[in-house]
C-alpha positions in Angstrom: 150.1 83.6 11.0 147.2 83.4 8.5 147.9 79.9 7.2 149.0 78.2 10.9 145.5 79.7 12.0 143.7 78.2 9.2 145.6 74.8 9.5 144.5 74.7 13.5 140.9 76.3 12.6 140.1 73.3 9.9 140.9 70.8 12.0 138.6 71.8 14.9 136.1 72.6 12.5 136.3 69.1 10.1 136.4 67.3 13.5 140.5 65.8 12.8 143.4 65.2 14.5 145.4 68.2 15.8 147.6 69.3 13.1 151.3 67.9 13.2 154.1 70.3 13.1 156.5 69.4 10.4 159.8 71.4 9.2 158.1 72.7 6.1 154.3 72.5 7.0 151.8 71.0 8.5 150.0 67.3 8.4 146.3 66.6 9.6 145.5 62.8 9.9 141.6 63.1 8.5 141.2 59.4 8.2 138.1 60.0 5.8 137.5 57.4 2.9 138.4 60.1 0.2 140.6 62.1 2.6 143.0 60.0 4.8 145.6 62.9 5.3 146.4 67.0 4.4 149.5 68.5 4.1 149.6 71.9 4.5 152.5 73.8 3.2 153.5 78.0 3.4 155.8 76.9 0.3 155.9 74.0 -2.3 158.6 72.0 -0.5 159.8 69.2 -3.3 161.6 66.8 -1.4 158.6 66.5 0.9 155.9 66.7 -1.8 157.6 63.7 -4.2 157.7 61.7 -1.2 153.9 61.9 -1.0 151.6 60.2 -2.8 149.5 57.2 -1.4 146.1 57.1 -2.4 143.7 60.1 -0.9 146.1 62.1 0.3 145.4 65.9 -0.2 147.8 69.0 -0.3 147.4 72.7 0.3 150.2 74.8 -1.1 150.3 78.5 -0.9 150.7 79.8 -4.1 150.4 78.9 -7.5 152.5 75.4 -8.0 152.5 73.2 -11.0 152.1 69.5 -10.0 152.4 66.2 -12.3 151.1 62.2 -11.6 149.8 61.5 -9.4 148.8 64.9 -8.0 145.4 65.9 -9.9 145.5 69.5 -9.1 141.4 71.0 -8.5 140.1 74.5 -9.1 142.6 78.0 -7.6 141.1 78.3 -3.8 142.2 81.6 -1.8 143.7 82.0 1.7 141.5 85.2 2.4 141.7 87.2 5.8 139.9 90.6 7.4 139.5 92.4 10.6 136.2 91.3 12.3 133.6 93.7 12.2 130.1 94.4 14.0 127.4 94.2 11.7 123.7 93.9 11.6 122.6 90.0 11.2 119.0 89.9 9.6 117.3 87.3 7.6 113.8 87.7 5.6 110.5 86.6 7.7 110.2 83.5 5.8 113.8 82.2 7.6 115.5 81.7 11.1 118.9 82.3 12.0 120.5 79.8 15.2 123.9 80.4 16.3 125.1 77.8 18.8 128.9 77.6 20.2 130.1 74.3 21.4 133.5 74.9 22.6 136.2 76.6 20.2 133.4 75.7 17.2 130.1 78.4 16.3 128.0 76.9 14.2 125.3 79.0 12.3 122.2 77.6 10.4 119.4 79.5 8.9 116.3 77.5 8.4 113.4 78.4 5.7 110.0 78.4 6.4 109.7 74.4 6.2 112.7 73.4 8.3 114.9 73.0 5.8 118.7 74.2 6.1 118.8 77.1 3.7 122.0 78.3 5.0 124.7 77.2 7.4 128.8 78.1 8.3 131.0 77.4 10.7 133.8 79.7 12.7 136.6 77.4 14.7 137.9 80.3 17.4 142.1 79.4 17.5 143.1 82.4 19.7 142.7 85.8 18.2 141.6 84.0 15.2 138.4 82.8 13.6 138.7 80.3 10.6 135.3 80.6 8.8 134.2 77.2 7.2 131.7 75.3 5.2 129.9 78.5 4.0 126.8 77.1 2.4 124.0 78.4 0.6 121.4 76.0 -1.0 120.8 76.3 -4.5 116.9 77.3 -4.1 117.7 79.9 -1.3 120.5 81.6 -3.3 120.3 85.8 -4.1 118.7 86.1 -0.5 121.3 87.9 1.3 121.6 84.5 3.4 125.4 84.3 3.3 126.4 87.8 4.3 124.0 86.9 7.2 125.8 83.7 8.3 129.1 85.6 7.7 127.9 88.5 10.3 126.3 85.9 12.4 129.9 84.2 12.9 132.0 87.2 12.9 129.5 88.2 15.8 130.3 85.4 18.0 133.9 84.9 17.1 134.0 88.9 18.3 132.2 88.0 21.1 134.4 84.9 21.8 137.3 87.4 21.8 138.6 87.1 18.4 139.8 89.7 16.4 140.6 88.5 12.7 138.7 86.3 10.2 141.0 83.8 8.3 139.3 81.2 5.4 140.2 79.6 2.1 137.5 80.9 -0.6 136.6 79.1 -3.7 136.3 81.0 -6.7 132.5 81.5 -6.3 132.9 82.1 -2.8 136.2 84.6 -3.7 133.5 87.1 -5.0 131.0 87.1 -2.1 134.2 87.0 0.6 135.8 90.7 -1.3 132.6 91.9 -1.2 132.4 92.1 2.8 136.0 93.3 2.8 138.0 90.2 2.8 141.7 90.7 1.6 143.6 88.4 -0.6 146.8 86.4 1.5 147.4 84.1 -1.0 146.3 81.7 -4.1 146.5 78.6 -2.5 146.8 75.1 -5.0 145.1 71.8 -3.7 145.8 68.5 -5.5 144.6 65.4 -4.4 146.4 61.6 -5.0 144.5 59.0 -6.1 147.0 56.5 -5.8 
């Protein structure tokens, strides 16, 4: 459930295709310079995966798998999930917080003093489910609390919205921040890109 909500949850938030259902996964036609298509798969699936391989095509594989050419296999990510929880959303004086929901997408931003995006995250609402996105934090605005604030900002209004679990895919970095607030580990997911 996890992974099929975070499959359905990226797509509305990168903008993509709807996912396509296949026997051992999921495809996303992206259509990005970089990106052209995502597979997503609950298991490494061989016959499918060695079939693969045109230029910037990416995979998502639950678990830890061990890929050779031309799969070059990035940094462990984590398929991370939690009950949603009400908690206070404050930032400093010097920032604003805007949350704005357009459709199954909430968008959060908190802006410093100047104008400038010192924070930002996305929720995509797929039933009972909120996929959290594109946390952010600049650099300069780091060790400000402003991530735990667009995290409560978003599982606000996915609540609100009638959702009832939070479901992402953490980065290392992010990994850290994510336990913190009570996220649980699902699994260690392994991306790889083809370069053709």
């Amino acid at each position: 459930m996890s992974l099929d909500a975070w499959v359905h949850g990226w797509a509305i938030s990168r903008s993509t295709a709807a996912p396509v259902k296949l026997p051992s996964g999921y495809r996303i036609d992206v259509g990005l310079p970089g990106h052209q298509v995502r597979y997503v798969l609950p298991t490494y699936d061989a016959g499918l995966v060695d079939g693969l391989g045109e230029p910037d095509t990416w995979l998502k594989i639950c678990g830890q798998v061990s890929l050779s050419a031309p799969w070059q296999v990035q940094l462990p990510e984590y398929l991370m999930t939690r009950s949603l929880a009400s908690t206070g959303v404050s930032v400093g004086a010097s920032y604003e917080l805007k949350s704005v929901r357009r459709g199954s997408l909430v968008d959060v931003v908190v802006c410093a003093a100047d104008g400038s995006v010192a924070a930002s995250g996305k929720a995509a609402l797929t039933g009972e489910a909120a996929v959290f996105d594109q946390i952010e934090t600049s650099p300069q605005h780091r060790r400000r609390g402003l991530g735990r604030s667009v995290m409560a900002a978003l599982s606000a209004a996915a609540q609100y919205a009638g959702a009832t679990t939070g479901v992402l895919v953490a980065t290392e970095d992010g990994r850290a921040l994510y336990t913190a607030l009570g996220w649980t580990l699902e699994s260690q997911m392994t991306a790889a890109v083809s370069r053709g």
